[in-house]
N, C-alpha and C positions, 0 to 999 in steps of 0.2 A: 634207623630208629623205628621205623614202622613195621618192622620185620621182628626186632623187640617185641614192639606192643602185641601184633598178633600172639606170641609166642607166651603174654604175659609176662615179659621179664622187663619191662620199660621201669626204669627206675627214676624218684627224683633226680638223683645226680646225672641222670642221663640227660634229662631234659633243660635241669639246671645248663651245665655244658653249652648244650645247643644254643643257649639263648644269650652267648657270649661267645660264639662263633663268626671271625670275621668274614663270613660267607652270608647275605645279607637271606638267600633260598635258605639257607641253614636255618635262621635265626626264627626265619617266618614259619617254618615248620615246628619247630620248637616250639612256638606260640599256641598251634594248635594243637599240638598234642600235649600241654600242661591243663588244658579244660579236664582230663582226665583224672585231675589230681585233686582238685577242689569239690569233690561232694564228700570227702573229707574232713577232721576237726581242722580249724586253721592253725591249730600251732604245729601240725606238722607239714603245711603250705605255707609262714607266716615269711619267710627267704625265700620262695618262688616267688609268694606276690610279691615283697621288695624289687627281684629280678625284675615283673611287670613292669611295676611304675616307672621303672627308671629307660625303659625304653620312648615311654610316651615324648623324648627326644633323641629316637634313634636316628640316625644319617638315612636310613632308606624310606621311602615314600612307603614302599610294599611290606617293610615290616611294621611301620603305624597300622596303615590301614587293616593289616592282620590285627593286630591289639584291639581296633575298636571294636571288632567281632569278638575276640577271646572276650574280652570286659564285661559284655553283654551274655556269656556264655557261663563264666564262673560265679557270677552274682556273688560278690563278694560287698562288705558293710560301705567297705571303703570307696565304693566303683565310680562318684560323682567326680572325685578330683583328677582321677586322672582323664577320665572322659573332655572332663574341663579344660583341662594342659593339652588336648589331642586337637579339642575346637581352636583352641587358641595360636598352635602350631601350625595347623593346616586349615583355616577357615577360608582362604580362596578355594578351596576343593570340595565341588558338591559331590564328589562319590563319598569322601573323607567324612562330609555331612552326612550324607545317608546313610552311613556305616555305624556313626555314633548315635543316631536317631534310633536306628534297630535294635540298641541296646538297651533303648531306657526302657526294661520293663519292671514294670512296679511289684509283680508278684514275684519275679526272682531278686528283688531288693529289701523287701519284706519280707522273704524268707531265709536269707542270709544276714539279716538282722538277727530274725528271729532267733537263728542258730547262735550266733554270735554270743546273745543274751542269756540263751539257755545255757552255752558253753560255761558262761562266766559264773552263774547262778551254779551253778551243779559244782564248779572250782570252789564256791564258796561255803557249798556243801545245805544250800538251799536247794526246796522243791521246783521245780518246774510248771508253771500254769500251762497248758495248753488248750483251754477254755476259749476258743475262735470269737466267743462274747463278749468277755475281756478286754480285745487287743482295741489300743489305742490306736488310731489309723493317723499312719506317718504320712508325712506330706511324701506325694509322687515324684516318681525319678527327674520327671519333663523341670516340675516346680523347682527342685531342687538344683536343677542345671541351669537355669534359668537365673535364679540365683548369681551362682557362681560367675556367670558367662557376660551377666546383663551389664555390667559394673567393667567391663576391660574393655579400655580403649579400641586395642586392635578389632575388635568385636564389634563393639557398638558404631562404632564412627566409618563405618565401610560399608559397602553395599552387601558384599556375602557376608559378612556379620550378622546386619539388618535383618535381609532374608531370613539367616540360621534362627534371629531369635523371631519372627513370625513363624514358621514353620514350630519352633517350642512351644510361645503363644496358642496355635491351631491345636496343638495336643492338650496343652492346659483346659483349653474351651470344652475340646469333647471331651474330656475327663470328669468335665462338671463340679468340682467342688468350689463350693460357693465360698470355705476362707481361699482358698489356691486365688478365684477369682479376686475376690476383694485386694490381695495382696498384687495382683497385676495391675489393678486400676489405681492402686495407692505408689505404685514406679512409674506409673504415666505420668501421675502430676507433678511427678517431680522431675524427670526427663526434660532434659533442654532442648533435643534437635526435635523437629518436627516430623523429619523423614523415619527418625527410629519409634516416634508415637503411632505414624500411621501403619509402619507395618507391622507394630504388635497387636494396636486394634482391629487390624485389618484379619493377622491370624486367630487371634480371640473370637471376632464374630462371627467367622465361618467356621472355627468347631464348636461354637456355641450351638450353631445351626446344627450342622452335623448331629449333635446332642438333641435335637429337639426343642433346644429352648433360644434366645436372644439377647443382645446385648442388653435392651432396654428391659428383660425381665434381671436380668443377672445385677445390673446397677443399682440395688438396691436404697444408696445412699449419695445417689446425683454425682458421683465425682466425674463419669466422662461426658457431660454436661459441660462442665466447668473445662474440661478437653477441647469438648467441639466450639466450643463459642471461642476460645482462643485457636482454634484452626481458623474461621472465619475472617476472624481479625487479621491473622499472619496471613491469609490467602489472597487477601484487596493488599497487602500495604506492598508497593511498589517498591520500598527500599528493600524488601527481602532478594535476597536471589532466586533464581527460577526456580529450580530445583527444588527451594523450601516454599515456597509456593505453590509449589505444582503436586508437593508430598502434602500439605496441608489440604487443597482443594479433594483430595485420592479419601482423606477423612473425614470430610464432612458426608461421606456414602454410609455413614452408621445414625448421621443426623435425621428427625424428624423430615421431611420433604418441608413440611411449612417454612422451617429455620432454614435449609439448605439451597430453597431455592433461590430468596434473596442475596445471598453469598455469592451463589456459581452462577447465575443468569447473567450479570456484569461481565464476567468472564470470559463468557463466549464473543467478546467483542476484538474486532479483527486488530485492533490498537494493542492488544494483549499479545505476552509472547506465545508464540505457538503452542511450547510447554505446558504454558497454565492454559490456554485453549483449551490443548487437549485432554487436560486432568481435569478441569470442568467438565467437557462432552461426554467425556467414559462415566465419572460421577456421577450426571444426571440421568445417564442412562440405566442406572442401577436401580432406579425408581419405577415406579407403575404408574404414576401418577397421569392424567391425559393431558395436562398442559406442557406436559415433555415436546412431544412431538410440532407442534404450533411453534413452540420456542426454540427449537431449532430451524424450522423453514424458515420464520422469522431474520436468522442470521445467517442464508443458507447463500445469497448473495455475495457476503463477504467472506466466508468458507475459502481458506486456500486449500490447492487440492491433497494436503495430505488431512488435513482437515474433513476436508468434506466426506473423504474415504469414513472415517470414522463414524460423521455424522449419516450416512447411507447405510451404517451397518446398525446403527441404534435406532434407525427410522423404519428398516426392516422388522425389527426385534419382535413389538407388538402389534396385534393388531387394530388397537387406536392410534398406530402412529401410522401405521400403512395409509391407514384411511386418510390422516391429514399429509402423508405424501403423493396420495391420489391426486386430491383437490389442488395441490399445490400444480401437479402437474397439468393441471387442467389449467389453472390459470396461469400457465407458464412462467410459475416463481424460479420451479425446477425442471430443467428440459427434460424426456423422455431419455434421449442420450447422454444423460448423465447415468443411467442405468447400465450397467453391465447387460452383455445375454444369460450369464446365469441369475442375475438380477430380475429381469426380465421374465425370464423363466417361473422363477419363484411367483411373482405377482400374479401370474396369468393360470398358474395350479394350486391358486392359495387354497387352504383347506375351508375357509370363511365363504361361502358361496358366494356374499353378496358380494364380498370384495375382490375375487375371480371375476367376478363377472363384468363389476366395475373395472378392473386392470384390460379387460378384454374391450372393453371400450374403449378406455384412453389412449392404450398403447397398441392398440388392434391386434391383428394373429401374426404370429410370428414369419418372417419372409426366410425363400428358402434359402440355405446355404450359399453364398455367395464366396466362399474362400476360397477356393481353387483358382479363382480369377482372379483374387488379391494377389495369390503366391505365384502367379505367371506375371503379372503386373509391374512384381518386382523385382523380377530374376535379373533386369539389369544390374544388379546391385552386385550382384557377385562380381562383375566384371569391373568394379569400380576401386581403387587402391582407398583405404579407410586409414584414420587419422585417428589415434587411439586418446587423444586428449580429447576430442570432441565426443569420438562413442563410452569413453568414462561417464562425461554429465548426463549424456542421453540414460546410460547406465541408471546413475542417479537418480533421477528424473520419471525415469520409466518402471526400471525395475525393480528397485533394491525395497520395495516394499516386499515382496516375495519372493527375492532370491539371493541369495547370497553367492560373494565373490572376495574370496579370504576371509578379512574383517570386516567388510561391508556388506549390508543391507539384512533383510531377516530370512530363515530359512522355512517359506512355506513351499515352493517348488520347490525343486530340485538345485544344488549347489552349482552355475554357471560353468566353474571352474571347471569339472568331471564331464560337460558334456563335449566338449570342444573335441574331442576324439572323433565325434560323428561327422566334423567337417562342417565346411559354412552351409553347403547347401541343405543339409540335415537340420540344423540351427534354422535357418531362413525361414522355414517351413513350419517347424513347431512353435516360432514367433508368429507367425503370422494366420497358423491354425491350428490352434491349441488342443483340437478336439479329436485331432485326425489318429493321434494314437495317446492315449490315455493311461499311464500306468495305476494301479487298481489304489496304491496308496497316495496319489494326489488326486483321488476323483473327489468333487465335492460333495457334501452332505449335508441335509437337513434334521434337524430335531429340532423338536417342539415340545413344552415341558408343560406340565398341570399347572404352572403360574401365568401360562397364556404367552409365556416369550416363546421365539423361534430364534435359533441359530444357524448359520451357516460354515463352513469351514470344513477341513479336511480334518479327520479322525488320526490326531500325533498319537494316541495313548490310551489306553483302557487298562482298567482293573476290574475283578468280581461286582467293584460299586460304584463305578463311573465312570465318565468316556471323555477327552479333551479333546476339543476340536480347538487347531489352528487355523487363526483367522491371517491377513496381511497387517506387515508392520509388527509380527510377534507379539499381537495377541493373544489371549488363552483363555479359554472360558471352559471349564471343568462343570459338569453336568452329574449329576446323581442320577441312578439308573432308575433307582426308585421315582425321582422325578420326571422320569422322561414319558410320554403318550406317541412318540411317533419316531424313528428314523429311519431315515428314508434315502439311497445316493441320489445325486439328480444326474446321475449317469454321464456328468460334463465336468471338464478339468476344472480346477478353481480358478484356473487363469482365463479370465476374459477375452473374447476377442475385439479384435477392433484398434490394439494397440497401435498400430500402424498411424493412424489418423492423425494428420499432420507434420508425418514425418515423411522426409525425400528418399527419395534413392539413396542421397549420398549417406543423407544420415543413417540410414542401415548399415550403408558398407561400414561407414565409422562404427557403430555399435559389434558389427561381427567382429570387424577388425582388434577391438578392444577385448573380445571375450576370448578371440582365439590367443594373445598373449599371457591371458591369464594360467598361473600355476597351481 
């Protein structure tokens, strides 16, 4: 077919064919070479597209995800519905997402309108307006899919659903039209789960930002008002399950600080489930407000430690909160050794001179390296037979905030799994000194933005206008470039040292023993 096309001879029927070929490569090709056909009138395209649509339930993974490209390539009037059957079909699959996402473009939907219109108008044997003044501006591809998508079970009631329609949401926001918004905020109020309110407000406000502008300018008429105060509600009431709890407390981060913090301050109490713990702590920390940081040392006692991880990274953030983690540790609310060395690090080169200088007091200069004498320390351990139920919990326990092992834990180092090749004594050594060989994509990094926060984490992702750092426990905090004033690596792994502490010989043998089973 491609040898056609060079030649100029590819013909409908050629293409037609292909695209009913029980050869799934066949079919997929076919796909792409019918985008040739559509800058055409559609009535002599009008049985291709038919062919189209009717694949958006083909048997092959590889020939959808071709379509969600074609769809976005032919700009055709029709292009919302089957995009919608494609989400609906494959929405556990975020390439399948990102494939239909690329397609909503507005200018190639409004000009395949346009065509359409004029097609029919000139059939009718009417003039034509092409007056750009004129044209009534149709709601956007995002709105329009959003639409379609917001309303189907499979969709709405699922996690990749959820996501798919924040991610819609996000585009709507930085699209900015003020009815598109309104019509968002008037499907919140009427939406019953809480988990699918918070992550449309959640993509709304950040391409609001994105835009230039905010939830609280865009709400012209108080409806997510009437949103947040029933998050509030559903966030305290202990009959809800966690999960709705936890996605309620995630929305009250678009609320006033004044309203929010009565809500989530309760929250943070160690009586609470972890979950809403921790959709409090990320919450509050969304804020600038300086009664942040006080209220979390406050609760920093009862902090268990996947907690406290949390609450150390939000204490870091600012620096009014540094400060009230200084004093804390002066009055020994918060040990010293609750600090990481890259931790540590951070405090003692803060860019704030006074509070460098203060960190240099409390936690004095840093001592030299001492790991070579750890990892001699416990070279017995090789020699010891390990018990892979035991080194799973240590697994648990120790590492699965930053590493992953099949299904388990999150992926900020390196997957467990893949390094077991290097043998135990390899393994032994980069647990126990992180630092000593450093691959250039887990070294950690600082940035620090023009709204006075600082982040830490390893750089997952960059585009032309922003950088993702990953934090531990699969975090994510997306930075705008424009926003950024500093990054910086701090030339050390993001894994801390010191893991060791507390743990025996044996327990290592267990934990290597454990990794090295792993597939």
């Amino acid at each position: 077919m491609y040898a056609l096309d060079g030649l100029g001879a590819l013909s409908l029927r050629h293409v037609a064919k292909a695209l009913t070929d029980p050869d799934d490569a066949v079919r997929e090709q076919g796909l792409r070479l019918s985008e040739n056909f559509f800058p055409y009138q559609a009535s002599s395209t009008s049985e291709l597209w038919r062919q189209l649509t009717v694949l958006v339930s083909d048997s092959s993974p590889r020939v959808r995800y071709q379509l969600a490209f074609t769809l976005g390539e032919i700009h055709q009037p029709a292009l919302i519905k089957p995009l919608a059957d494609l989400a609906a079909h494959d929405i556990e699959s975020s390439t399948m997402q990102a494939a239909i996402l690329s397609s909503l473009s507005d200018a190639g939907v409004r000009t395949a309108r346009s065509r359409a219109n004029n097609e029919a108008a000139l059939a009718n044997g009417a003039q034509v307006n092409e007056t750009r003044g004129q044209a009534v501006r149709a709601p956007s591809a995002a709105g329009e899919l959003f639409d379609a998508v917001s309303t189907l079970p499979r969709i709405r009631d699922g996690k990749a659903g959820q996501d798919f329609l924040r991610q819609l949401a996000s585009i709507i926001g930085a699209q900015n039209r003020p009815a598109e918004i309104t019509k968002l905020l008037v499907y919140l109020e009427t939406v019953a789960q809480p988990q699918v309110a918070a992550m449309v407000v959640s993509g709304l406000g950040n391409g609001l930002q994105r835009a230039g502008s905010s939830l609280v300018k865009a709400d012209t008429e108080g409806r997510l008002q009437k949103i947040l105060a029933q998050a509030a509600v559903t966030a305290a009431d202990e009959q809800k399950s966690e999960t709705t709890r936890a996605q309620a407390a995630h929305l009250l981060a678009w609320a006033d600080f004044s309203r929010a913090k009565p809500a989530l301050a309760p929250l943070l109490d160690s009586r609470q489930p972890q979950a809403v713990q921790l959709a409090a702590l990320i919450t509050l920390a969304r804020f600038s407000d300086p009664d942040i940081g006080p209220e979390l040392v406050k609760h920093w006692a009862t902090f268990t430690p996947r907690v406290r991880d949390e609450a150390m990274s939000a204490l870091l953030a600012r620096p009014e909160r540094v400060a009230a983690l200084l004093s804390a540790i002066e009055a020994e609310t918060i040990r010293a050794a609750d600090l990481s060395s890259t931790q540590s690090a951070f405090l003692r080169e803060h860019r704030n001179r006074a509070l460098r200088q203060r960190a240099l007091k409390v936690l004095g200069n840093p001592k030299p390296s001492e790991r070579e004498q750890v990892v001699q320390s416990f070279l017995p351990a090789l020699q010891l037979t390990g018990v892979v139920a035991r080194g799973h919990e240590i697994y648990q326990n120790r590492c699965a905030s930053c590493h992953r092992v099949g299904s388990e834990g999150h992926a900020l180092g390196p997957d467990l799994a893949t390094v077991k090749s290097s043998g135990k004594e390899k393994m032994l050594v980069n647990i126990l000194d992180p630092n000593r060989e450093v691959a250039p994509n887990y070294l950690n990094y600082l940035v620090e933005t023009k709204d006075g926060e600082t982040w830490l984490g390893i750089i997952s992702g960059e585009t032309g206008t922003s950088l993702t750092l990953r934090q531990p426990n699969g975090v994510e905090q997306i930075v705008l470039r424009s926003n950024i004033t500093r990054t910086q690596s701090q030339g050390q792994s993001a894994m801390p040292e010191g893991l060791e502490a507390g743990l025996s010989h044996q327990d290592l043998a267990d934990l290597l023993e454990f990794l090295m089973t792993q597939k």
